[in-house]
C-alpha positions as CSV (number, residue, x, y, z in Angstrom):
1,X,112.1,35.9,-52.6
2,X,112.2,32.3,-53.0
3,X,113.0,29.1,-54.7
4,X,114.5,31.0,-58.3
5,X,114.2,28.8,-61.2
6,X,117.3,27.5,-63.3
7,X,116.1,28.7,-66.6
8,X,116.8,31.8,-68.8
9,X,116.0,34.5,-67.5
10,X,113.3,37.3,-68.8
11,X,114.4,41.3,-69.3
12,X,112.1,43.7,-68.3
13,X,113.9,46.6,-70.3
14,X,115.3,44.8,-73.1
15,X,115.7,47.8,-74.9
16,X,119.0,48.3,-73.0
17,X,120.2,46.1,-75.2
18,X,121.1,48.8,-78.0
19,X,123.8,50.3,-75.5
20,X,126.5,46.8,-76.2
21,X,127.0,48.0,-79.7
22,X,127.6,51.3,-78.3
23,X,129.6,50.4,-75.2
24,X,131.7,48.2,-77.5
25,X,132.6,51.2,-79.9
26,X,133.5,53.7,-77.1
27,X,136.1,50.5,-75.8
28,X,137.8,50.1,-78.9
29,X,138.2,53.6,-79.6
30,X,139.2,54.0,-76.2
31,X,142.0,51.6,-76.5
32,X,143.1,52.7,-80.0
33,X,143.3,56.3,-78.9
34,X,145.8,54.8,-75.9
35,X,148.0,52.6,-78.2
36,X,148.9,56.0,-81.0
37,X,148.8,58.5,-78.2
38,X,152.2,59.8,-79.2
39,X,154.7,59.2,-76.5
40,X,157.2,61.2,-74.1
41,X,160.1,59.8,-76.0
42,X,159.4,61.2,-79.3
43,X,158.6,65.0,-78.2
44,X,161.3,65.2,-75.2
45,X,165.3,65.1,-76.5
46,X,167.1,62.2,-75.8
47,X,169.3,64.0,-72.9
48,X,166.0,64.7,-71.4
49,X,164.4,61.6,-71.8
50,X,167.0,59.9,-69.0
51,X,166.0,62.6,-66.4
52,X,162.8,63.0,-66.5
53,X,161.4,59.2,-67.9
54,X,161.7,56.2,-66.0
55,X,163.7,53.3,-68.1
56,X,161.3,50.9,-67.5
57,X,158.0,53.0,-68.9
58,X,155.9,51.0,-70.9
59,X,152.5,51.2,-72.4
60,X,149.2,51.0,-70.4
61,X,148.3,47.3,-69.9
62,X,145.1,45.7,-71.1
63,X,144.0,44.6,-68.4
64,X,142.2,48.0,-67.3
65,X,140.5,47.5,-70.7
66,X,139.1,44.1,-69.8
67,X,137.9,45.3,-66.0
68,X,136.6,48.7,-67.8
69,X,134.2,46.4,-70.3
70,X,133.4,44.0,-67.0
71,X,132.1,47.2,-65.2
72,X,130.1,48.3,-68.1
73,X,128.8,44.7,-68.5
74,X,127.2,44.1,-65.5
75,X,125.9,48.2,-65.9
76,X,123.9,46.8,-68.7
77,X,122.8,43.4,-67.3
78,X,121.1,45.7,-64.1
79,X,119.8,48.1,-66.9
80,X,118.2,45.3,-69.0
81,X,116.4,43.9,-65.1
82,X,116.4,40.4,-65.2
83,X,113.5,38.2,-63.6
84,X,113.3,34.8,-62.8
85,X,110.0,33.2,-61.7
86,X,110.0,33.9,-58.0
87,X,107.4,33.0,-54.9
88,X,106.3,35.8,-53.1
89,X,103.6,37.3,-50.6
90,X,101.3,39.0,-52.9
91,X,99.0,41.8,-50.9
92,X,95.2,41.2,-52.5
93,X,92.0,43.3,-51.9
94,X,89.8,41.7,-49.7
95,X,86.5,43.4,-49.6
96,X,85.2,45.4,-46.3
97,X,81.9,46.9,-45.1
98,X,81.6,50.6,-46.2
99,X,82.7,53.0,-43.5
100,X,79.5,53.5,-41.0
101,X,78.6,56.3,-39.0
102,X,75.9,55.4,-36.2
103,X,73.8,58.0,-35.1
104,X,72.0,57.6,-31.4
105,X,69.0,59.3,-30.1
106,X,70.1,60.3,-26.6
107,X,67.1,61.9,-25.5
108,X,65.1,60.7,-22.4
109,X,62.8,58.5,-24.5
110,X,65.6,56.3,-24.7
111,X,64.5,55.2,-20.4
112,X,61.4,53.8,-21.2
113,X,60.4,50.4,-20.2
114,X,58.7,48.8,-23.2
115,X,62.0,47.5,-24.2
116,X,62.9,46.1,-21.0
117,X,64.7,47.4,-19.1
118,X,64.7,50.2,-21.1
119,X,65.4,51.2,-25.1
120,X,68.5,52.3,-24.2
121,X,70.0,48.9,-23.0
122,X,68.8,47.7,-26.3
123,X,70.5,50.3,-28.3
124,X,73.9,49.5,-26.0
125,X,73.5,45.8,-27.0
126,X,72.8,46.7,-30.5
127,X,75.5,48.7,-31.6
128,X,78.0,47.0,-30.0
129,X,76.8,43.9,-32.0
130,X,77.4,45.6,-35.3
131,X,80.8,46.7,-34.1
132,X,81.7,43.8,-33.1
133,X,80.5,41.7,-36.6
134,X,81.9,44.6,-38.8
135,X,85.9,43.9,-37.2
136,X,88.2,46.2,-38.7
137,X,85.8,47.9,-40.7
138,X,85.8,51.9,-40.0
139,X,82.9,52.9,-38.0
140,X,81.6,55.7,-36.0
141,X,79.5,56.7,-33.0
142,X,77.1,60.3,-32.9
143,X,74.9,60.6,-30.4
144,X,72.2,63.7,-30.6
145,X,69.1,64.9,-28.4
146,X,69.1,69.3,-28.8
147,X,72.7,68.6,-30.6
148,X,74.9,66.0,-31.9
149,X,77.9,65.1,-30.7
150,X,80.7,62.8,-31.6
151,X,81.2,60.1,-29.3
152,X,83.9,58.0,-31.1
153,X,85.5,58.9,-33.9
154,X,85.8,56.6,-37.4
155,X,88.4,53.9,-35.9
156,X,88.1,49.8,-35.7
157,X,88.9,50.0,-32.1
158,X,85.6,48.2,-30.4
159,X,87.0,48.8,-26.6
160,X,86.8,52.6,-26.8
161,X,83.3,52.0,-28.5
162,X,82.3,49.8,-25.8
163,X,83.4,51.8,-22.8
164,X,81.9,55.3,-23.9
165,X,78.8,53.0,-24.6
166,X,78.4,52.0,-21.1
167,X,78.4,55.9,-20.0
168,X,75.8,57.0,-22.0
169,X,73.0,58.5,-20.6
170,X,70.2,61.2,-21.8
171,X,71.8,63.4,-19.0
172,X,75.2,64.2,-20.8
173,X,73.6,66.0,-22.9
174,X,73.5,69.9,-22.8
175,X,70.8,70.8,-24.7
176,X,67.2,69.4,-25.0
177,X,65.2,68.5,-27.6
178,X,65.5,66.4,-30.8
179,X,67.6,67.1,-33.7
180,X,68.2,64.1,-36.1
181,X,69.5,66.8,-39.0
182,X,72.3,67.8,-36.8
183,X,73.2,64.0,-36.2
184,X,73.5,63.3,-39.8
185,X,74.6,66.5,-40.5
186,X,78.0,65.4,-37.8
187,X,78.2,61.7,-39.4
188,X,78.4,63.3,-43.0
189,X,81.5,65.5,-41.6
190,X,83.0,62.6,-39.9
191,X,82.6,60.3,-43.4
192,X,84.5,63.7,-45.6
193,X,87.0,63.3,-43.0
194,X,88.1,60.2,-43.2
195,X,86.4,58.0,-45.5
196,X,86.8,60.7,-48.7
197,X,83.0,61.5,-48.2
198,X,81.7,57.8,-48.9
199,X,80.0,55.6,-46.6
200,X,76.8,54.9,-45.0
201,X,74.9,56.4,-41.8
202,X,72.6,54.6,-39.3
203,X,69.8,56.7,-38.1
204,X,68.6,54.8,-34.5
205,X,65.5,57.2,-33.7
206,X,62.1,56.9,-32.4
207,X,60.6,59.3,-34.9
208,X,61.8,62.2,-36.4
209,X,59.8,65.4,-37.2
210,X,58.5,66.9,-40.0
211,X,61.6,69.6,-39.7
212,X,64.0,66.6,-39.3
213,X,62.5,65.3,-42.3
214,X,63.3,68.1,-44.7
215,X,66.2,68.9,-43.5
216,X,68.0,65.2,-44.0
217,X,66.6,64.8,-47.2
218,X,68.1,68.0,-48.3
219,X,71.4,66.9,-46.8
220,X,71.5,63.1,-48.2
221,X,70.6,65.1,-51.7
222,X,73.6,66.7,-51.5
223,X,76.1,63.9,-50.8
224,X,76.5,60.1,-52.3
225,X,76.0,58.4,-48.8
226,X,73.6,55.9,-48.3
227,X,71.2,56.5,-45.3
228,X,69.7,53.7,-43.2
229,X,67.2,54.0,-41.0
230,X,66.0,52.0,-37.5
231,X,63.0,52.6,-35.0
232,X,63.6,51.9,-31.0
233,X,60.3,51.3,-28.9
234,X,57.1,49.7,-29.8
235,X,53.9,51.8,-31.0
236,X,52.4,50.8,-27.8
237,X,54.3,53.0,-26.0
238,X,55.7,52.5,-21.9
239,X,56.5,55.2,-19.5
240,X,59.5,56.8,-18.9
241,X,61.8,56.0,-15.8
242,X,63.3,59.1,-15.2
243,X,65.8,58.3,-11.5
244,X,66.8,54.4,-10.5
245,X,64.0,55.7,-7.4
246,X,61.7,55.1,-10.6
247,X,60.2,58.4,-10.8
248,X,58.1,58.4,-13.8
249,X,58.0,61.5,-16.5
250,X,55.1,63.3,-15.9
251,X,53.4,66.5,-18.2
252,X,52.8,70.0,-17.1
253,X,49.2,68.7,-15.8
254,X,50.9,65.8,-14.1
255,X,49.7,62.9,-16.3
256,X,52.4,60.2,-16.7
257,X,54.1,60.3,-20.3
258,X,54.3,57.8,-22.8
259,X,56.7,57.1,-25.1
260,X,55.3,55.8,-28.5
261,X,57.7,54.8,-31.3
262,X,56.9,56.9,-34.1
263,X,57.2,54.2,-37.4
264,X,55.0,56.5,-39.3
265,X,57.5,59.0,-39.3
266,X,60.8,56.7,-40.2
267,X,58.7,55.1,-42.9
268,X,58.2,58.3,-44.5
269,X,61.6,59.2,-44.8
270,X,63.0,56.1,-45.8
271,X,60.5,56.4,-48.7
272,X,61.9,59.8,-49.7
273,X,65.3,59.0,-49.9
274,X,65.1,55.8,-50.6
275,X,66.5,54.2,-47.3
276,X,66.3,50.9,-46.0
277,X,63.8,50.7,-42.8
278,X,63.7,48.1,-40.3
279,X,62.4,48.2,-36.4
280,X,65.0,47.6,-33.6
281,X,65.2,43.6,-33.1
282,X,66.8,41.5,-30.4
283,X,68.5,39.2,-33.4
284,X,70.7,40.0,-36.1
285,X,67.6,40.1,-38.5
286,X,67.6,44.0,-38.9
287,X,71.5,43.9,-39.0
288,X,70.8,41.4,-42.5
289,X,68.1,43.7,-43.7
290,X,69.9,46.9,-43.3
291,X,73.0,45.0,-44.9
292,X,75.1,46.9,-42.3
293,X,78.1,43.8,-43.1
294,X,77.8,43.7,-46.6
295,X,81.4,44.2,-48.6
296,X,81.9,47.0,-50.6
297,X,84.1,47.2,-53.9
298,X,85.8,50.6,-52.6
299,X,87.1,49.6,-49.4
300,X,89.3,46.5,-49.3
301,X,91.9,45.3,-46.8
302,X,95.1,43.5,-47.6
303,X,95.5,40.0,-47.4
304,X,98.5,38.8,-48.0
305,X,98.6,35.9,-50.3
306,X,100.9,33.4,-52.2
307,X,101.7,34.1,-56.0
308,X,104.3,33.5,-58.3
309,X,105.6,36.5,-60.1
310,X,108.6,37.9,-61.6
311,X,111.4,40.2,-59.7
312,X,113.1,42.5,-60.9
313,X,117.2,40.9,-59.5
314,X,119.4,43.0,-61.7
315,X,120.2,44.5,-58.4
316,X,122.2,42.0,-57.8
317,X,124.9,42.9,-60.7
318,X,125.4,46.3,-58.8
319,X,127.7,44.6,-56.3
320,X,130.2,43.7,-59.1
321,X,130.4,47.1,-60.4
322,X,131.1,48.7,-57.4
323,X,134.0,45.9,-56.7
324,X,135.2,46.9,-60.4
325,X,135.0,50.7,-59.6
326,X,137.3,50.5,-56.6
327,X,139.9,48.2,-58.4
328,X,140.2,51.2,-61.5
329,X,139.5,53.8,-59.0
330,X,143.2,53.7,-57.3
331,X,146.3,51.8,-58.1
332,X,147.1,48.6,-56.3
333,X,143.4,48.8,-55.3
334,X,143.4,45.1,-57.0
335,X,145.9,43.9,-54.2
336,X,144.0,45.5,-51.3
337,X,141.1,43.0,-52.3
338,X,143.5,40.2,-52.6
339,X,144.6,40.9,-49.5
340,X,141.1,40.7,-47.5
341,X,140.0,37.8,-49.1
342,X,143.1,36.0,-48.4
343,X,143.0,37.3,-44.4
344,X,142.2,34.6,-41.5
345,X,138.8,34.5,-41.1
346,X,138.3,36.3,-37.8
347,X,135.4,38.4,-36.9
348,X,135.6,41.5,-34.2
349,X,132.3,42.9,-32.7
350,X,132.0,46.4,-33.3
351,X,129.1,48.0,-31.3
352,X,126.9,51.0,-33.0
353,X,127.4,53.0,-29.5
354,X,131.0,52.4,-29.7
355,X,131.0,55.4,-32.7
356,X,129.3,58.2,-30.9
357,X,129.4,57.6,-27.4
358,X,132.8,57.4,-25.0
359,X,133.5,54.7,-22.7
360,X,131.9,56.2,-20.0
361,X,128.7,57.2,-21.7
362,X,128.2,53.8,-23.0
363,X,128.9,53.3,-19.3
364,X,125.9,55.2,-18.0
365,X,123.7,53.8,-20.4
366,X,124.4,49.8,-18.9
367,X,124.8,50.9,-15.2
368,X,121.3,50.0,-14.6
369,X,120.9,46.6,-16.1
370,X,124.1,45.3,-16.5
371,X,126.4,47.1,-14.0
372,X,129.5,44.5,-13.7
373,X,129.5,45.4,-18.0
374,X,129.8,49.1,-17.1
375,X,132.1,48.8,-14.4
376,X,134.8,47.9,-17.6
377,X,133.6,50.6,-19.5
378,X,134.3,53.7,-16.8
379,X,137.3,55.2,-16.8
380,X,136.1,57.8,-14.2
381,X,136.9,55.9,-10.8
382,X,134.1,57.2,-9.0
383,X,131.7,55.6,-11.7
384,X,133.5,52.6,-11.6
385,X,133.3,52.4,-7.8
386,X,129.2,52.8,-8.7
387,X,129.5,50.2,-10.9
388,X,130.8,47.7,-9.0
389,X,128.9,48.5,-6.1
390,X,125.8,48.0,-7.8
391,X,127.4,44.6,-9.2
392,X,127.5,43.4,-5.7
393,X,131.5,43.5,-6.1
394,X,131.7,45.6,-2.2
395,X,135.7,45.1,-1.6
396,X,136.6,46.3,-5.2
397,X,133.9,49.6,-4.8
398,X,135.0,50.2,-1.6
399,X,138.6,50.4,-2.4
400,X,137.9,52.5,-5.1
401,X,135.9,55.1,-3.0
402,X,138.8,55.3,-0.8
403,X,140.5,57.2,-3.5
404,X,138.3,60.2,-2.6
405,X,138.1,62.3,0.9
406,X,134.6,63.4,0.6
407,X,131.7,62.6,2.8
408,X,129.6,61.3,-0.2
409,X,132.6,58.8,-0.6
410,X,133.3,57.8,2.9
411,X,129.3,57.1,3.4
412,X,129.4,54.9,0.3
413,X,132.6,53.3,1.4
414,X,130.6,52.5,4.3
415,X,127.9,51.0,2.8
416,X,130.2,48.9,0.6
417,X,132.0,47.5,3.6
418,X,129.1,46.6,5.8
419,X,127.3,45.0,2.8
420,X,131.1,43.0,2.5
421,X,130.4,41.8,6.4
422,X,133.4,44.0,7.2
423,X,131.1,46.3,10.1
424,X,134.2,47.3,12.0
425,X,135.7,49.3,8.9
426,X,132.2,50.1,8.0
427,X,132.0,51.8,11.2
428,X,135.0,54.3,10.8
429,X,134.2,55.2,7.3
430,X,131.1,56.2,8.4
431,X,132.9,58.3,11.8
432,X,134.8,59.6,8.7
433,X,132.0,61.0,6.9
434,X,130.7,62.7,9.5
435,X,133.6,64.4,10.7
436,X,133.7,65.7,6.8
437,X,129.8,66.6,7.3
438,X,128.2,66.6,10.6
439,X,124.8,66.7,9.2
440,X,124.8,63.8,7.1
441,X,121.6,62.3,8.2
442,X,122.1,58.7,6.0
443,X,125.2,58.1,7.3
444,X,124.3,58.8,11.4
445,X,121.4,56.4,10.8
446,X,123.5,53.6,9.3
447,X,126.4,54.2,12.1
448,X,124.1,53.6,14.5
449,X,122.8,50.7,12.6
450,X,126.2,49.3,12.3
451,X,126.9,50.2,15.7
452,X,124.0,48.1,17.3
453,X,124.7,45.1,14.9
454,X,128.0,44.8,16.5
455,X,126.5,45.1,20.1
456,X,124.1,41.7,19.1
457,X,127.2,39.8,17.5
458,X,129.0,40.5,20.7
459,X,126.1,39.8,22.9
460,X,125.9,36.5,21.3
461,X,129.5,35.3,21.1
462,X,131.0,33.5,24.0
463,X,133.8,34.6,25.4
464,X,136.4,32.2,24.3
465,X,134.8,32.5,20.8
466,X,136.6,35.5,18.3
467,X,134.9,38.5,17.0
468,X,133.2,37.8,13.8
469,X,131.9,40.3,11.5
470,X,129.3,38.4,9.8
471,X,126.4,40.4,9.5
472,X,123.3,40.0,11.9
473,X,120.3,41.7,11.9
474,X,120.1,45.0,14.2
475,X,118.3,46.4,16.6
476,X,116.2,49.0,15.0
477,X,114.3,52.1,16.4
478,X,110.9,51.0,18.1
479,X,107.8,50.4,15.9
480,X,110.9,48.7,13.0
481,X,111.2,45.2,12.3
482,X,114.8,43.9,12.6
483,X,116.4,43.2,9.2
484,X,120.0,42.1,7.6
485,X,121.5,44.5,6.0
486,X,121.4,44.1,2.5
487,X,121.6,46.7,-0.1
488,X,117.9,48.0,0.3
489,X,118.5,48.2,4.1
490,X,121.5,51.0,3.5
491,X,120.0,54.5,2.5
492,X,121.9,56.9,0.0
493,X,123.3,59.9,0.7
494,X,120.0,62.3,1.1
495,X,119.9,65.4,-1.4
496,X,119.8,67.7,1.4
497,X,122.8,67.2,3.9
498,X,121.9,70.4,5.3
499,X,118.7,68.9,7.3
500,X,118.0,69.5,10.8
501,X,116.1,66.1,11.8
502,X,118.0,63.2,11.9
503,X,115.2,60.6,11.4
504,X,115.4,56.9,10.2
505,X,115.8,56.6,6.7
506,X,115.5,53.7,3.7
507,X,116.2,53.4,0.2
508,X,115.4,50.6,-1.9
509,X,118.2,51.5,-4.8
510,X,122.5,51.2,-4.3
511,X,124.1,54.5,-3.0
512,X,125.6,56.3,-6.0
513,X,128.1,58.4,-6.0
514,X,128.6,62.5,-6.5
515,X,131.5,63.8,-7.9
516,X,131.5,67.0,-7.9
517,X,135.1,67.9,-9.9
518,X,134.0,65.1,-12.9
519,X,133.7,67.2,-16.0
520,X,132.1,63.7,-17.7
521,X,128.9,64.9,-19.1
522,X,127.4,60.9,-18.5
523,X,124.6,61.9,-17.1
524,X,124.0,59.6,-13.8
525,X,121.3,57.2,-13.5
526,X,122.0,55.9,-10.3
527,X,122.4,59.2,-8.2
528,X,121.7,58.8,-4.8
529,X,117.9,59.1,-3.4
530,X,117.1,59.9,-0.4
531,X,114.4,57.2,1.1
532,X,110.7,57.6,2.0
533,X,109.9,57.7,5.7
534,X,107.5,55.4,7.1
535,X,105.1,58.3,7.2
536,X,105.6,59.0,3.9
537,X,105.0,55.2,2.5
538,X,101.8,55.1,4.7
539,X,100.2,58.0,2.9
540,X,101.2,56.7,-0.2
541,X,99.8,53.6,0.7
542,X,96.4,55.5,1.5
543,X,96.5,57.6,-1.8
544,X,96.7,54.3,-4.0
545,X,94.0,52.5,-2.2
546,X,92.1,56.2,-2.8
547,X,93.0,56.6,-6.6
548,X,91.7,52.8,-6.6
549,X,88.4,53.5,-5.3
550,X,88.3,56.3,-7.9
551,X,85.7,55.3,-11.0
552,X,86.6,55.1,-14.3
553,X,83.1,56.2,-15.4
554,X,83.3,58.9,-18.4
555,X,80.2,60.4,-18.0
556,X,81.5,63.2,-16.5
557,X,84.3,63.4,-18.8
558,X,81.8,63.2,-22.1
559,X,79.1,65.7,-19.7
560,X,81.4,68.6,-20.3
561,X,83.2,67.9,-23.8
562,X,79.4,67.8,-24.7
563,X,78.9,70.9,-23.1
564,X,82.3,72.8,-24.2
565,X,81.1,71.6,-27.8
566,X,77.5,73.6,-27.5
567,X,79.1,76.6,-25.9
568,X,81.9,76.5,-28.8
569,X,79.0,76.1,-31.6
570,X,76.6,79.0,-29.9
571,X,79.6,81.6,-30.0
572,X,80.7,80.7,-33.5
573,X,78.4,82.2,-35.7
């Protein structure tokens, strides 16, 4: 909506008008009604009247009268749906190219040479020249050799088209021979699936038979789609390359084959159903003759477009109403809205989460990417300590995990104050953990850590010079590289306390905390993990350079839907 013009406006339901007369009747009666209503006063006795009526009673005032016709005013002015002359982004049809449906002779006269390399490189090149000159026009692949297949679905996606292009190959399919009736028979099925039965099918054949013949022109008899027909080969003929060794296709006698494009054949057909012919080319001439991008009146895409038109902005006269209703809906109503329009002007963010979720649930949900913003939110202290660790704040966590006498909350305590360069007090919250759980595998891998960090510090330190506990990098087991320790150098608690090995271990997340008496249902998203060995991370490193080296050719993939399809079609009767 844009730029609305000063003048008077038009009604698009004028005849709303005949409810004023109306709506002015039903107020004056209305008020009449209220002025002769006989009062109190006259029916109750005057000994009564000074109990049970106040003194000051007086008769309704008018001004409900005056707020009652404003409501039903603006009621009338949205009724009657007032326009002004208004710029907007108008949606207009833009002819497309009818739906297509290509159907592809996948049969191994598709390999031979007289289309070099071979026919079927042509075919590739051609189709994915029509897709890609058609756009966003629906269109289809069927391929067919014993059966017909589809190969892509009626989309405008040209990347799945192109990549199930590349696969194809007279070996995917299950069944020999040469069925063109079943291929159209498939792209009539796909068109009364998603193009309401209308559309147009490209035949790409080197002949057909006389048993193709009848059968398509029974089927294109039978349904309003226009056929269209093209030949691949040359009447000369070539061999056919049946391995990349170059084996040629030889008969029962062992003479060599040749593969002859049947134009006879296609001719004939287009004649009797009055189909468009044209032999395969290496320009866009048989795409122009074929009229394969030509727009048709029943499919149109939406192009959005300026226009000036009127809009409906009675709408607008709701707002008023409902203002009007609250005012006459409860006394001193009218004094409420005074009242807010009159406040200060100050504005208090409300979040959406803030309705539904508690503190520490909207908590959980910021841990991850803003954890210093979460660490306000938890009330649970054992979050908060998570929180803050994660926020780099290591003196305020580890404080805060003092608060509990577990070993889960002693190792984390640990790796709070080792990460705030205090290694000394690291040292004994780790001694304390495992005096709470011997078996604690993280935390006897970090005291040693600790441990041997101090032994450099010292080692390094003259004698006259204090003890600092700035953090150096350790002396690791053999085969490690020495480090700082920094939050990725400190494992987590490991899921499994109970373990036998004590082995090296390192985590690339903070250590999170388990409370095991919280009855918070926040579900945790930074629960300790226990790290991957160096091992583990070398195998892992082998499997993704193997799932690398893994092709992502579908032949095989197509090969067996092709195959499930047949089966599926010979069981069904």
């Amino acid at each position: 909506m844009a730029n609305l013009a000063l003048t008077w406006p038009d009604w698009v339901r004028p005849y709303w008008l005949l409810v004023i007369p109306l709506a002015v009747l039903l107020l004056i009666v209305l008020y009449r009604a209220r002025q002769h209503q006989p009062s109190w006063r006259t029916l109750l006795p005057k000994s009564f009247q000074t109990v049970l009526l106040p003194q000051n009673a007086q008769r309704q005032s008018p001004t409900s009268y005056w707020l009652l016709a404003l409501a039903w005013f603006c009621a009338v002015i949205a009724l009657l749906g007032p326009t002004w002359p208004t710029t907007m982004e108008q949606p207009s049809q833009q002819p497309q190219p009818a739906p297509l449906v290509i159907a592809i002779q996948l049969t191994p006269e598709l390999l031979a040479t007289d289309l070099a390399p071979n026919r079927l490189s042509h075919v590739r090149n051609k189709v994915l020249d029509i897709l890609k000159l058609r756009e966003d026009a629906l269109s289809a692949l069927v391929v067919y050799a014993g059966s017909a297949h589809t190969l892509v679905p009626l989309s405008n996606d040209p990347f799945t088209s192109s990549n199930l292009l590349q696969a194809l190959h007279p070996e995917l399919m299950p069944k020999t021979g040469q069925r063109a009736d079943l291929a159209v028979q498939q792209a009539i099925n796909l068109l009364q699936q998603g193009a309401q039965g209308t559309g147009q099918i490209l035949l790409i054949s080197t002949g057909v038979s006389p048993a193709e013949q009848n059968a398509i022109i029974e089927l294109i008899a039978k349904h309003p789609i226009n056929l269209k027909l093209t030949g691949v080969g040359t009447t000369t003929g070539a061999p056919i390359v049946e391995s990349e060794q170059g084996h040629l296709r030889t008969d029962s006698s062992g003479a060599i084959v040749l593969s002859r494009l049947d134009q006879v054949s296609l001719q004939l057909l287009a004649e009797q159903t009055a189909s468009p012919y044209t032999p395969l080319t290496t320009n866009q001439a048989d795409i122009q003759t074929l009229e394969l991008l030509t727009p048709s009146s029943q499919h149109g895409s939406h192009r959005a477009s300026a226009q000036l038109r009127n809009q409906d902005l009675g709408y607008w006269f709701i707002f008023p109403l409902l203002l009007v209703t609250i005012i006459l809906a409860r006394r001193g109503s009218f004094l409420i809205v005074l009242l807010f329009l009159a406040a200060p002007n100050h504005s208090y963010a409300l979040e959406w989460d803030a309705l539904w979720l508690r503190a520490d649930q909207r908590g959980a949900k910021q841990l991850e990417q803003q954890p210093a913003q979460a660490a306000e939110l938890f009330t649970d202290p054992l979050w908060q300590a998570t929180a803050l660790y994660l926020a780099a704040d290591y003196q305020a966590a580890a404080r805060l995990f003092a608060e509990f006498d577990t070993a889960e909350a002693h190792y984390n305590r640990g790796n709070a104050l080792a990460l705030a360069g205090m290694l000394s007090e690291a040292l004994a919250a780790y001694q304390h953990a495992l005096l709470l759980d011997p078996k604690l595998l993280a935390a006897q891998y970090n005291q040693q850590l600790v441990k041997e960090q101090l032994a450099a510090e010292q080692s390094k330190q003259q004698p006259d010079e204090p003890t600092s506990d700035s953090p150096v990098a350790p002396v690791l087991p053999a085969g490690q590289t020495a480090q700082t320790l920094t939050p990725d150098a400190l494992p987590a608690t490991p899921p499994q306390a109970n373990s036998q090995q004590a082995e090296p271990v390192q985590h690339n997340t903070a250590a999170a905390p388990i409370d095991p008496q919280s009855n918070s249902d926040v579900e945790p998203t930074a629960a300790p993990q226990i790290s991957q060995e160096p091992d583990k991370v070398e195998q892992d490193v082998h499997l993704e350079s193997w799932l690398e080296q893994i092709p992502d050719n579908p032949s095989e993939l197509l090969r067996r839907k092709f195959l499930f399809e047949q089966n599926m079609q010979e069981v069904t009767p």
